[in-house]
N, C-alpha and C positions, 0 to 999 in steps of 0.2 A: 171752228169746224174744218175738219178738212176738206181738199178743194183739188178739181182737176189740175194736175200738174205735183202735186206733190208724192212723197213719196212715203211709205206703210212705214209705222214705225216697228224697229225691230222691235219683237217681242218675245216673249216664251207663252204659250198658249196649250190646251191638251184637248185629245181625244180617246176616245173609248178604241179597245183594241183586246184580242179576247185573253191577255194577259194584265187588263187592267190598264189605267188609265195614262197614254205617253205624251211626255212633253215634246212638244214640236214648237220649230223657231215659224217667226211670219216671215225672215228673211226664204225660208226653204217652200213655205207655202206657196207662196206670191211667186213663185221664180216662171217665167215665163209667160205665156197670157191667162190671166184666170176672171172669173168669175167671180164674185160673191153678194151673197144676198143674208141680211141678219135679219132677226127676226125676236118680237119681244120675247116670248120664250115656248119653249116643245111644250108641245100638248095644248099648245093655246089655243081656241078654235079656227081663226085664218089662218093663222100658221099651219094646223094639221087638216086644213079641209081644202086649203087655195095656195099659198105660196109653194109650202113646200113637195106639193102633187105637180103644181105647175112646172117645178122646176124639171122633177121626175120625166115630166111628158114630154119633155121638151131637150132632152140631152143631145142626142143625137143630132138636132137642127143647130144647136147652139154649138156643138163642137164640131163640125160641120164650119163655121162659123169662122175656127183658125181657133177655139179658147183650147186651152190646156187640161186644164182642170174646172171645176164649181164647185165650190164651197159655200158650205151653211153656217153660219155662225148665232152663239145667242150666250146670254151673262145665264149660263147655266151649268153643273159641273158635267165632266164627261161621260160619267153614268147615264144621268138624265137624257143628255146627247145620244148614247151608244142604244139607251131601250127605245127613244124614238125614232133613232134609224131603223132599228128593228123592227118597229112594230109599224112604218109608213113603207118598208120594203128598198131600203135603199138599197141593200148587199154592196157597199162599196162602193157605188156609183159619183157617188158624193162626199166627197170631204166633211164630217160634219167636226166642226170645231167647238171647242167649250171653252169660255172667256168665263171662270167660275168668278173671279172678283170685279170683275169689269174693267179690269185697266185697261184692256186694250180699246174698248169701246170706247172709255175715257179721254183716251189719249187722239181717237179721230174726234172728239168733241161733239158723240154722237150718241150719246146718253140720254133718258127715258126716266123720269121720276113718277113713278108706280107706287111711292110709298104710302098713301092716303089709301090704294087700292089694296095695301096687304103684298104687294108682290116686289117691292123694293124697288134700286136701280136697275132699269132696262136697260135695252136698245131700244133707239129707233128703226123701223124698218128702212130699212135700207136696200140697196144694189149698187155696187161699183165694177167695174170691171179695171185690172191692173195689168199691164205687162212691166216684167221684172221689177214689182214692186211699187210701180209710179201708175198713181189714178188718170186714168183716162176718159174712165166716163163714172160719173155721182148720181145716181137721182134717191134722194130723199123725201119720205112719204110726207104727209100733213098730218099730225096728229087723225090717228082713225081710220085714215085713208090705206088704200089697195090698190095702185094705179101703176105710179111710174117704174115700181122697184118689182112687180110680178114678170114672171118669165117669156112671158110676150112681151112687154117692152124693152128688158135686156136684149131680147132679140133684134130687136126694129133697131135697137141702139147700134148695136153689131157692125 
């Protein structure tokens, strides 16, 4: 798993865009100080009633903060990503990324076996905050849990 101190593996990753679905590098993502928080997948009930509001509520104090960017992430493709931006009210505020096969998730060794549930490989919920690319701060959930990686503790992190 990955660990404070190291640094995002380059990737290619996508997001919804209203010409359809662009590939974006994690070297361009992560450039500066960002935020991220993944989540097992959109539409899921924490995800759409608590994380991802949380974050919403809370932009301004967090970039405020010195962050750059916030980014959502989840092993979902960028469609899925682009209607639940739409439909939780992002209008761009958020980065929302789509890791459709999981490698990048994979590849932080922060993967989620959901397959007994019908819903394949996840994420784990997570938060990291990076500047240029190198993790600074990790907190990853417990199975089930909503604690360290909700946008009030990002913040307290800060």
């Amino acid at each position: 798993m990955i660990k404070v101190g190291d640094k995002l593996p380059s990737m290619k990753l996508s997001m919804a865009t209203t010409d359809g679905p662009k590939e974006v590098s994690t070297d361009d993502v992560f450039k500066g100080r960002v935020v991220m928080f993944a989540v097992p997948g959109a539409f899921t009930p924490t995800c759409s009633a608590k994380h991802l509001p949380g974050f919403l509520q809370n932009i301004d104090a967090i970039k405020a903060k010195g962050v750059d960017s916030i980014v959502c992430m989840a092993v979902n493709d960028a469609f899925v990503m682009g209607a639940w931006a739409k439909d939780q009210g992002v209008d761009g505020r958020i980065v929302m990324l789509a890791d459709g096969s999981g490698a990048f998730t994979k590849a932080l060794g922060l993967e989620l076996d959901l397959i007994a549930r019908g819903l394949g490989t996840r994420s784990q919920r997570f938060a990291l905050v990076a500047e240029d690319g190198v993790v600074r701060h990790l907190a990853v959930e417990q199975p089930g849990g909503f604690d360290v990686s909700r946008a009030e503790a990002v913040l307290a992190a800060l």
